[in-house]
C-alpha positions in Angstrom: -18.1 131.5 65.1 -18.3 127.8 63.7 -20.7 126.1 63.0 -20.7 122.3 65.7 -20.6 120.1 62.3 -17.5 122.1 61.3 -16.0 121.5 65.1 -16.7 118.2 65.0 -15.1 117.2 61.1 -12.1 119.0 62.4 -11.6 117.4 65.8 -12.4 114.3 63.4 -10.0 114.6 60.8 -7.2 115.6 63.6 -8.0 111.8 65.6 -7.7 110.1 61.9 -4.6 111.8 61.5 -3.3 110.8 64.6 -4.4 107.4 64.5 -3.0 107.0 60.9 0.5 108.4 62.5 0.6 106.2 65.6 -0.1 103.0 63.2 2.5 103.6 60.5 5.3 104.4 63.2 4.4 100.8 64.9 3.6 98.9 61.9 7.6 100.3 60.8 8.6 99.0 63.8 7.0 95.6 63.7 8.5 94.7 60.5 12.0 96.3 61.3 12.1 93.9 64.0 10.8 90.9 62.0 13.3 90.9 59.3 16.5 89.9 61.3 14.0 87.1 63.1 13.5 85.8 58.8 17.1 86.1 58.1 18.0 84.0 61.5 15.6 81.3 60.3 16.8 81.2 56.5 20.1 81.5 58.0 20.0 78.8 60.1 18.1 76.1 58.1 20.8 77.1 55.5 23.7 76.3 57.6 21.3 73.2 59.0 21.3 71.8 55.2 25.3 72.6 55.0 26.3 70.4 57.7 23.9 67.7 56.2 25.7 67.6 53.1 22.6 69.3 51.1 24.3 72.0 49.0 21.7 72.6 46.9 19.1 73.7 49.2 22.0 75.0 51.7 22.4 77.1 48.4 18.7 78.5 48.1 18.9 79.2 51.7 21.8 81.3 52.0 20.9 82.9 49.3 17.5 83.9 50.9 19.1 85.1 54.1 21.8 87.2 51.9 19.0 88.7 50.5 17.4 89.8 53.8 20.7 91.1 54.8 21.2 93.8 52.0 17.7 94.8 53.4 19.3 95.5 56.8 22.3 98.0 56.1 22.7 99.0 60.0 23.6 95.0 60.8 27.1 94.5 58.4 27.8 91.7 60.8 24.7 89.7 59.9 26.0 90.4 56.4 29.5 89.9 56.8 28.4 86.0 58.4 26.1 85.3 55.6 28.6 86.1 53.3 31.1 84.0 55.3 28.8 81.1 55.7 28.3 81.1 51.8 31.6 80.9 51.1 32.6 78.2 53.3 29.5 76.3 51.3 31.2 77.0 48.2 34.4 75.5 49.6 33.2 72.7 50.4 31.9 72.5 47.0 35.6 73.1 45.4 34.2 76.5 43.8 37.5 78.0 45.4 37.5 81.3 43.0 33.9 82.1 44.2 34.5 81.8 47.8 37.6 83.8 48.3 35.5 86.5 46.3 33.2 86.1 49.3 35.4 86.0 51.9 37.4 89.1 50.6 34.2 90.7 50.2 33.5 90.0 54.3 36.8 91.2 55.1 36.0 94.4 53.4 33.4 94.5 55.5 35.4 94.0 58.6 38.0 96.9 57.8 35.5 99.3 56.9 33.0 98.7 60.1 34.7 96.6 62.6 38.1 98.8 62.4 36.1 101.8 63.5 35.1 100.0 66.6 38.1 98.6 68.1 40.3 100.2 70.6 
């Protein structure tokens, strides 16, 4: 029969184990749901800064919320409307080549996720 030190590490060791579970699982969660909240406020201050006629930091950005959105692979439409608000910035700036390689790029996106969802 065991010893009550060796009952006790166990039913110790089990708790931490538990504990240690229960606290990775919700930490995951937490900063799966945090990541789309960061890409809305880059996102926002970036298309903020566009319709103020500030390219360059419209620039920075939208490049920081295209960043976040490679990070979240399940959400191609937040992708897709970065990639469509960058392009429309680089309209504006007359960098025509670069923004239809955008846009085209979103489109992609369209017809390979969208397509799949419509009637």
């Amino acid at each position: 029969m065991p010893n009550q030190e060796f009952l006790n590490a166990a039913i110790l060791l089990i708790v931490g184990v538990l504990l240690a579970l229960f606290l990775y699982s919700t930490s995951r969660d937490f900063l799966r749901g945090f990541q789309p909240r960061r890409w809305l406020k880059f996102f926002l201050a970036g298309n903020k800064a566009r319709l103020a006629n500030r390219p360059a930091e419209a620039r920075r950005l939208l490049h920081k919320a295209g960043l976040l959105s490679r990070r979240l692979p399940h959400n191609w439409q937040i992708r897709a409307l970065t990639l469509s608000e960058f392009a429309e910035l680089l309209r504006a700036q007359g960098k025509f080549r670069q923004a239809e390689r955008l846009r085209r790029r979103q489109l992609t996106l369209h017809a390979q996720f969208g397509a799949a969802r419509s009637p």
